[in-house]
VOBA-1610 file (N, C-alpha, C; in pm, whole numbers, padded with zeros to 5 digits, always signed):
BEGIN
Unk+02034+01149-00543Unk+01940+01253-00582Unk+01939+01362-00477Unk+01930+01482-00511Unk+01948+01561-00409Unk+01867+01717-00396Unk+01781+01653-00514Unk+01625+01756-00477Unk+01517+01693-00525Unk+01440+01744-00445Unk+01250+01646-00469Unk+01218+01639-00609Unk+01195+01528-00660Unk+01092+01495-00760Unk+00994+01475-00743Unk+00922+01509-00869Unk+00758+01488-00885Unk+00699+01429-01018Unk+00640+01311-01053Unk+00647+01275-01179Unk+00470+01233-01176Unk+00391+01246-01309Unk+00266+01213-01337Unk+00309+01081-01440Unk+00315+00954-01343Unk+00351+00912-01498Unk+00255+00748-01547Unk+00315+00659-01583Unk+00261+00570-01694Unk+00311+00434-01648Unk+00252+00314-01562Unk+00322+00177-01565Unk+00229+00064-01650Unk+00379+00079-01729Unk+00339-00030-01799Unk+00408-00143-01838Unk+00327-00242-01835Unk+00384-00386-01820Unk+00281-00490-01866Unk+00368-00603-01975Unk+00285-00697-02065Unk+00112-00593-02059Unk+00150-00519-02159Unk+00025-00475-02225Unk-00048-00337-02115Unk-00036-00390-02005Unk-00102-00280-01949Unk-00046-00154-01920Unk-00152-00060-01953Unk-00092+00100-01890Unk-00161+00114-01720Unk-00141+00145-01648Unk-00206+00219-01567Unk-00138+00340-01497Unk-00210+00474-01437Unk-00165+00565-01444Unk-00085+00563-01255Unk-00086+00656-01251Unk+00026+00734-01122Unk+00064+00835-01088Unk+00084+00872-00988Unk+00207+01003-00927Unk+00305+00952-00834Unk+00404+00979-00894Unk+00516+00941-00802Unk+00617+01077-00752Unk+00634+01063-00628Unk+00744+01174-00566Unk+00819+01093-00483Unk+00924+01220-00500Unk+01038+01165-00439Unk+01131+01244-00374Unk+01130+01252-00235Unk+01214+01355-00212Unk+01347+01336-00198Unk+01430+01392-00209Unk+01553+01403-00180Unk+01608+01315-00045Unk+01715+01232-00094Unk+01768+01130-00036Unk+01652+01045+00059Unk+01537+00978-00020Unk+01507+00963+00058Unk+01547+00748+00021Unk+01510+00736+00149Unk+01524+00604+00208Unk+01472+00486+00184Unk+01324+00517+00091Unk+01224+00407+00092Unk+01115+00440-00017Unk+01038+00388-00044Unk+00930+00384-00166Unk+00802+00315-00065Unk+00738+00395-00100Unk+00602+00352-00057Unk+00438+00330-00158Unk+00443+00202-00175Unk+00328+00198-00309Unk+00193+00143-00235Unk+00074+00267-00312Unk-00047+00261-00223Unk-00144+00194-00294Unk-00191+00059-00239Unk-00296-00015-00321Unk-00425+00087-00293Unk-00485+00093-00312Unk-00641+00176-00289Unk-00725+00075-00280Unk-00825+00135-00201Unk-00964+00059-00151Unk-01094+00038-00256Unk-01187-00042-00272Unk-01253-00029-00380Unk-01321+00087-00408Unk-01288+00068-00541Unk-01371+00230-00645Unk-01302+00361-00609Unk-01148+00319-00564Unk-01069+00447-00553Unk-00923+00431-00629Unk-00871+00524-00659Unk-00757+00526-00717Unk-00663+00641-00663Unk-00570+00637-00775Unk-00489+00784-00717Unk-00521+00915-00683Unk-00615+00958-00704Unk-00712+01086-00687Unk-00785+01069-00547Unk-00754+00975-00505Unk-00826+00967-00335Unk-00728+01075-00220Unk-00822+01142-00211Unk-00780+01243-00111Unk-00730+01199-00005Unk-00789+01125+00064Unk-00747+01025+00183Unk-00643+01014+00183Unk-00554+00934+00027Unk-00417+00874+00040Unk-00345+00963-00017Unk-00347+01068-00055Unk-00281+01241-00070Unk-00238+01258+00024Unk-00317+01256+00131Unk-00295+01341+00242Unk-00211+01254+00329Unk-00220+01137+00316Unk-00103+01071+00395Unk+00021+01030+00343Unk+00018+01019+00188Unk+00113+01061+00085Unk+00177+01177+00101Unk+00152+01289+00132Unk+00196+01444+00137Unk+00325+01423+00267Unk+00211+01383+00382Unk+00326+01332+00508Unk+00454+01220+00506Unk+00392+01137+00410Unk+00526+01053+00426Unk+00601+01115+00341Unk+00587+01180+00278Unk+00704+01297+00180Unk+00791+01380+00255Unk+00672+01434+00331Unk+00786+01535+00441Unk+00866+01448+00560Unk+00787+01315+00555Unk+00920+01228+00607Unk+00977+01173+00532Unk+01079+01227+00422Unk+01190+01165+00391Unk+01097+01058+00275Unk+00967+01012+00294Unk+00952+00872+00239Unk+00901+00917+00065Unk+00966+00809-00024Unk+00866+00847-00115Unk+00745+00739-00178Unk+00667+00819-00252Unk+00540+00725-00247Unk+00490+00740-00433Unk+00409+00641-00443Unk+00362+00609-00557Unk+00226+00587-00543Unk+00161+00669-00605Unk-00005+00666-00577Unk-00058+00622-00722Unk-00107+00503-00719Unk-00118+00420-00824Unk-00283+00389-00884Unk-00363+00414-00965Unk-00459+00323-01012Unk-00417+00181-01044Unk-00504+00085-00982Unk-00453-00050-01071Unk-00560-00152-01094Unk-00630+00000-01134Unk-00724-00056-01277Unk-00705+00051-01396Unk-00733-00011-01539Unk-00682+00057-01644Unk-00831+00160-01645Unk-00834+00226-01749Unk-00921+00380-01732Unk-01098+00249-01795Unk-01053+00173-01914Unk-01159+00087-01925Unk-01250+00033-01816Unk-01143-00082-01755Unk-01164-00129-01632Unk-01198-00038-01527Unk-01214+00070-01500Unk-01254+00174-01372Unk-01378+00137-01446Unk-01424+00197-01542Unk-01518+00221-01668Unk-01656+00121-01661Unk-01583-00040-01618Unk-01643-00167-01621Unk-01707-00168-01393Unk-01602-00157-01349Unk-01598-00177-01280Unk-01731-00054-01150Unk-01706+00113-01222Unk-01799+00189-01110Unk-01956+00130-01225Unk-01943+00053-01315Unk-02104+00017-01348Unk-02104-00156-01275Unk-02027-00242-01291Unk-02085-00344-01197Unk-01996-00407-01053Unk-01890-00343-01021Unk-01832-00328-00895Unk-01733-00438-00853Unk-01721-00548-01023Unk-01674-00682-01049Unk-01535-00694-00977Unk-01436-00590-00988Unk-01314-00628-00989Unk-01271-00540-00860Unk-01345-00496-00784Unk-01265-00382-00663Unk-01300-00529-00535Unk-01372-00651-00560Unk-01335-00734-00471Unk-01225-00843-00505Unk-01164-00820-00667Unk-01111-00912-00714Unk-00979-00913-00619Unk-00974-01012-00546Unk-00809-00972-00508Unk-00688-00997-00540Unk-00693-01121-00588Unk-00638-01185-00655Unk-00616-01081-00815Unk-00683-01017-00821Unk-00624-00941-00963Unk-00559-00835-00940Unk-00652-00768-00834Unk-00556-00663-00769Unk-00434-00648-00717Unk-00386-00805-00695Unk-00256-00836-00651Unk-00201-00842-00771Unk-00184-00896-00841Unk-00143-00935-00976Unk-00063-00759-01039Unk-00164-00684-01062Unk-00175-00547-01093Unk-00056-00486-00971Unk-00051-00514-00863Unk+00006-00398-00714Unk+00182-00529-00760Unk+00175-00634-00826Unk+00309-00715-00847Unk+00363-00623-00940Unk+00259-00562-01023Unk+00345-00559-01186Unk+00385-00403-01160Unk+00327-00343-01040Unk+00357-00212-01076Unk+00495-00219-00981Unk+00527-00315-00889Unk+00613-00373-00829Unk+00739-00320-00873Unk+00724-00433-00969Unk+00859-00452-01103Unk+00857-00348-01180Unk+00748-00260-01197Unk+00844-00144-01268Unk+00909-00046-01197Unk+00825-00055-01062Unk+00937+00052-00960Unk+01065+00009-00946Unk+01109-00072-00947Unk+01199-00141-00915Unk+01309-00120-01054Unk+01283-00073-01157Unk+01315-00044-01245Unk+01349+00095-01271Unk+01271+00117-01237Unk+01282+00297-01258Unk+01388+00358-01168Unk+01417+00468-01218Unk+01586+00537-01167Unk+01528+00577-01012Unk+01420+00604-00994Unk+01425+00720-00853Unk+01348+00608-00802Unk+01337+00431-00819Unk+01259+00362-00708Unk+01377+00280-00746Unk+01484+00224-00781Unk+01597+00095-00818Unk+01631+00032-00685Unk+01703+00183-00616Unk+01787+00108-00521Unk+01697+00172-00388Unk+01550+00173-00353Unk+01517+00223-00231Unk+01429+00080-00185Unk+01439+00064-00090Unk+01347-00027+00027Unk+01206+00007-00010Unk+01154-00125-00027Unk+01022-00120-00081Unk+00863-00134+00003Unk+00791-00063+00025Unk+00677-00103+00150Unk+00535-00129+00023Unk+00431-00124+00091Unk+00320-00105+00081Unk+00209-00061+00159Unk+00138+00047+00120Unk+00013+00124+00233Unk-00098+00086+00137Unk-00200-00046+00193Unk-00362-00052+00152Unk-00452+00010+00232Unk-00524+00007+00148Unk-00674+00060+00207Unk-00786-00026+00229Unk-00840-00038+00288Unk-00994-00156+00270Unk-00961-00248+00233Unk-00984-00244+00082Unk-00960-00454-00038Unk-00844-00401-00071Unk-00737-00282-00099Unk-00659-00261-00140Unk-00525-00292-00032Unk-00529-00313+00086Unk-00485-00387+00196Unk-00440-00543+00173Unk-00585-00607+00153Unk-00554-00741+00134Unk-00472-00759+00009Unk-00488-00699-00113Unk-00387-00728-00256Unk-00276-00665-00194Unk-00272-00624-00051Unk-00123-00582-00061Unk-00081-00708+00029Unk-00132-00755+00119Unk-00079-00851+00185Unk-00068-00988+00105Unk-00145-00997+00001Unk-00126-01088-00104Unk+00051-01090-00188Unk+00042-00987-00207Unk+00165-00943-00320Unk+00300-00957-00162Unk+00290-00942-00086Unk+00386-00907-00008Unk+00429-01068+00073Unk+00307-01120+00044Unk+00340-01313+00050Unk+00434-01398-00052Unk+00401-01300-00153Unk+00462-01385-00233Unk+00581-01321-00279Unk+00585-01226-00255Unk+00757-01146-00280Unk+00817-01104-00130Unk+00827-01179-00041Unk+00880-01136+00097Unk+01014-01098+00064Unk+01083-01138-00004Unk+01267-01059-00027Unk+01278-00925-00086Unk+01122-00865-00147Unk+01178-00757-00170Unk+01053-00644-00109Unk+00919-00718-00022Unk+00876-00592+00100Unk+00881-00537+00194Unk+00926-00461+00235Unk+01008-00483+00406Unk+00931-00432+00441Unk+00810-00379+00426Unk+00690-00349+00535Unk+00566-00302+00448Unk+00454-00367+00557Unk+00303-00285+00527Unk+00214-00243+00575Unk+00175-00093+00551Unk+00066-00096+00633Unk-00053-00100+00556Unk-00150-00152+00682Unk-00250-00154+00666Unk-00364-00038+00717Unk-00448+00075+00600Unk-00575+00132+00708Unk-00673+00138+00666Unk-00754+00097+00770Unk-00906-00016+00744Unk-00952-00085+00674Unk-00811-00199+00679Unk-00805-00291+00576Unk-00899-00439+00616Unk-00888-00521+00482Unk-00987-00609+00518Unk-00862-00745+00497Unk-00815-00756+00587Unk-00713-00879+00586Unk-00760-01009+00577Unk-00909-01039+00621Unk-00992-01149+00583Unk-00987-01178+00427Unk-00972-01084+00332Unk-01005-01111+00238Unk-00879-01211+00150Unk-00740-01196+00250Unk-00636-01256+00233Unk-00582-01327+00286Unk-00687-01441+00337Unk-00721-01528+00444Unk-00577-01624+00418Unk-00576-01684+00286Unk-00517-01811+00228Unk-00383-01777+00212Unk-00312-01654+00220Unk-00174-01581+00223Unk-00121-01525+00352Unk-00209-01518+00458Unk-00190-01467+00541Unk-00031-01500+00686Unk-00029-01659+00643Unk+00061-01751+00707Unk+00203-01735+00633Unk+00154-01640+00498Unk+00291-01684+00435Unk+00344-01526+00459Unk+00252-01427+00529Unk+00320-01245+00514Unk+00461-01261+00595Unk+00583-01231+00543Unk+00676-01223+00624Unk+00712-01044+00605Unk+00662-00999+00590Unk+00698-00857+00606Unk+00615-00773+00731Unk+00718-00708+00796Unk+00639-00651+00906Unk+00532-00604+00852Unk+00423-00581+00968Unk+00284-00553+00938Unk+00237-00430+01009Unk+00186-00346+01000Unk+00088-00276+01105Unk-00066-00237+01016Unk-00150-00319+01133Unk-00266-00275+01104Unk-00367-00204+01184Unk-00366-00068+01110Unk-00467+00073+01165Unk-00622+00064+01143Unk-00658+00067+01270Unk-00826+00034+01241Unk-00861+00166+01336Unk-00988+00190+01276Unk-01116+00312+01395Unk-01137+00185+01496Unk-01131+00278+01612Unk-01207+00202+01728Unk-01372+00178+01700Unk-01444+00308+01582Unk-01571+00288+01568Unk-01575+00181+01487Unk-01487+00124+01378Unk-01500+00032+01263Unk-01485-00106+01344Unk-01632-00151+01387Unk-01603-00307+01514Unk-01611-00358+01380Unk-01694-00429+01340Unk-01636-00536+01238Unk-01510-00533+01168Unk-01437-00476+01121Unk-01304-00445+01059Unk-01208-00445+01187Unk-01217-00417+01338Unk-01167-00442+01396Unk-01190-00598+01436Unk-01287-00648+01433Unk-01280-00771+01475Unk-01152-00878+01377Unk-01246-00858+01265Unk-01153-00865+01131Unk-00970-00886+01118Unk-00921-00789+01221Unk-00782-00774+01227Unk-00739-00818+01293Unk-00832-00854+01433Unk-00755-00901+01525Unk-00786-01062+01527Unk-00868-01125+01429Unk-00873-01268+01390Unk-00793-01260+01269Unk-00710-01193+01162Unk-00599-01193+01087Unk-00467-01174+01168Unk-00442-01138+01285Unk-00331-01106+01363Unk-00288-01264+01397Unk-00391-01371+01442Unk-00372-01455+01463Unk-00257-01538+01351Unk-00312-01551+01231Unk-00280-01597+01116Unk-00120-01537+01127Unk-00041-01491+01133Unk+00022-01377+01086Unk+00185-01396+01179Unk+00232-01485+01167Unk+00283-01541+01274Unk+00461-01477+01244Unk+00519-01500+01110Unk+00641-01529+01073Unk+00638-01380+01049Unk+00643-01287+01099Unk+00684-01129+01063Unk+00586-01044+01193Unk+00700-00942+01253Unk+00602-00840+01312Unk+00510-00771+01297Unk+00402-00826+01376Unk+00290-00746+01353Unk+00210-00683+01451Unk+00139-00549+01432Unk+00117-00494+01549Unk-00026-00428+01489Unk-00155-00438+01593Unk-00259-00379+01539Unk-00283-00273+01633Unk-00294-00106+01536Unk-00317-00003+01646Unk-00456+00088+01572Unk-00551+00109+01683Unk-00670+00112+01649Unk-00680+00239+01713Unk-00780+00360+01624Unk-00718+00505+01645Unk-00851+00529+01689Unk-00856+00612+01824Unk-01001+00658+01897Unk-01090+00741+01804Unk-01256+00711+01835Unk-01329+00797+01748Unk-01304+00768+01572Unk-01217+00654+01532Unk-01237+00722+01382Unk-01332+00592+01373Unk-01399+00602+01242Unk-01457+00499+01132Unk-01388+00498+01061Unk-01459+00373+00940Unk-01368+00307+00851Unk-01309+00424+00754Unk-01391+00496+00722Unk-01254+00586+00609Unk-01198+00718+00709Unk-01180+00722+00844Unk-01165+00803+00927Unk-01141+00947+00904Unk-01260+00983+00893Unk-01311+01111+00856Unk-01326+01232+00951Unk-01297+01180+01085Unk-01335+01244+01212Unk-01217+01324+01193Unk-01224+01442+01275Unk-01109+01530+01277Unk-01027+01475+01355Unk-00846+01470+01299Unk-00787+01458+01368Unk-00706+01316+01351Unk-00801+01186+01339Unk-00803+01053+01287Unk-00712+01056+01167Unk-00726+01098+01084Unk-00635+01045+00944Unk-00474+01121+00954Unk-00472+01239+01030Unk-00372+01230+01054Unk-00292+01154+01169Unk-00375+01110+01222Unk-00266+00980+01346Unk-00250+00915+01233Unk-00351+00824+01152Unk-00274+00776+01070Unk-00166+00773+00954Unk-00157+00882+00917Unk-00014+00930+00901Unk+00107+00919+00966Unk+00089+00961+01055Unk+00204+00945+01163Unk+00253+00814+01247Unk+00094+00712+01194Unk+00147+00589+01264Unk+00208+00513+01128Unk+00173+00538+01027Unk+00242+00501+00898Unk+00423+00542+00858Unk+00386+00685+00923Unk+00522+00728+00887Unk+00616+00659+00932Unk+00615+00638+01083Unk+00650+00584+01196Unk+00741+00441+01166Unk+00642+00363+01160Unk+00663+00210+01092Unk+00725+00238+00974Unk+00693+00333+00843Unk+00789+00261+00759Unk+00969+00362+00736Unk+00952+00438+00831Unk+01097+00499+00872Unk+01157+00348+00980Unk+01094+00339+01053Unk+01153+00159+01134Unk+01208+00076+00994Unk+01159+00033+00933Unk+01149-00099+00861Unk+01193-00048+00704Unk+01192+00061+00645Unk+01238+00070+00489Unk+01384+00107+00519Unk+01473+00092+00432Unk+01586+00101+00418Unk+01655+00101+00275Unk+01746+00148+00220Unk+01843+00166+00069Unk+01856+00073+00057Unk+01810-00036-00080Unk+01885-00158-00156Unk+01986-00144-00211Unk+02145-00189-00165Unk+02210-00161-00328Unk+02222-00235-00436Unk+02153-00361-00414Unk+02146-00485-00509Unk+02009-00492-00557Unk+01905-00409-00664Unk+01763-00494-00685Unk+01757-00543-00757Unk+01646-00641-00674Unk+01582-00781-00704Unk+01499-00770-00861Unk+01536-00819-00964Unk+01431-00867-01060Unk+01347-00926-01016Unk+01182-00869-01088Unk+01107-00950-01086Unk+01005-00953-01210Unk+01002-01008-01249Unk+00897-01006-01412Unk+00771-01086-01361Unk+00646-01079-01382Unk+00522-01101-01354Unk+00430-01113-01509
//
């Protein structure tokens, strides 16, 4: 491919639609799919803006809802399913397999960037498909919540916390423990809180994202099936 794409599009798999934006720039190296934090989806500014950067590095990204427009619907009236993680994983598998399918994600190295609970369904999904994640990050994620998978993450890790976010830092650095069979590194960015809003903060994290998954993504020329 040898100029940027930009697509609004549609994954769907056994029954479900859920929506997306996917770009892609030119030759690039890697795919990056963003679980979101609860009661956020692709329209989160937050993960735009660090989406935008890993574009201009080379990376491309998939900014995903993975809840259907119902389920958002169910969910901002009783808040049921943004702790589900286990479903949210399920959902961050299936959109997996259709990247993996699609012409401009087939043959690129596959990561994952969560957010908050959207972190842990990524460290969930990335336990159980280690042959085809080669990295994830994590920012101000809740890795506790993926307590029972945590032994099995073999994909490098980095997890970005605010120095102000102490519980979520505590949080990471009692999941670091767990976390044994893949590199992992926790880097905790001065002055921010949990959705690091402070000036200045969300773009380190960009750059510590970019960073890691230019290290660790790389061109498949063989992909992996996976049906879910």
């Amino acid at each position: 491919m040898d100029k940027d794409q930009f697509e609004s599009v549609k994954v769907e798999r056994s029954g479900i639609i859920l929506h997306g934006f996917l770009e892609c720039p030119a030759q690039a190296r890697g795919m990056v799919l963003f679980a979101h934090g609860s009661g956020s989806g692709r329209m989160s500014p937050r993960n735009q803006r660090v989406a935008r950067y890993l574009n201009e590095r080379g990376l491309a990204t998939l900014l995903l809802d993975l809840l259907t427009d119902d389920e958002e619907d169910l969910d901002h009236k009783t808040g049921e399913l943004r702790f589900n993680i286990g479903f949210l994983a399920r959902r961050l598998l299936l959109a997996t397999d259709w990247i993996q399918h699609h012409p401009l994600g087939q043959n690129l190295g596959l990561g994952y960037f969560g957010a908050s609970t959207g972190a842990a369904a990524a460290l969930v999904a990335a336990a159980i498909q280690p042959e085809v994640i080669q990295a994830v990050v994590s920012r101000g994620g809740r890795p506790d919540l993926a307590a029972p998978y945590l032994e099995s993450v073999r994909s490098p890790t980095l997890l970005i916390v605010g120095s102000l976010d102490h519980p979520v830092v505590d949080m990471n650095r009692e999941a670091m423990e767990h976390m044994k069979k893949a590199p992992c590194t926790m880097e905790i960015v001065p002055g921010a809180t949990h959705l690091f809003e402070e000036p200045g903060t969300l773009a380190r994290v960009a750059e510590l994202s970019a960073e890691w998954f230019t290290q660790y993504l790389h061109r498949r020329h063989d992909a992996v099936s996976h049906h879910v």
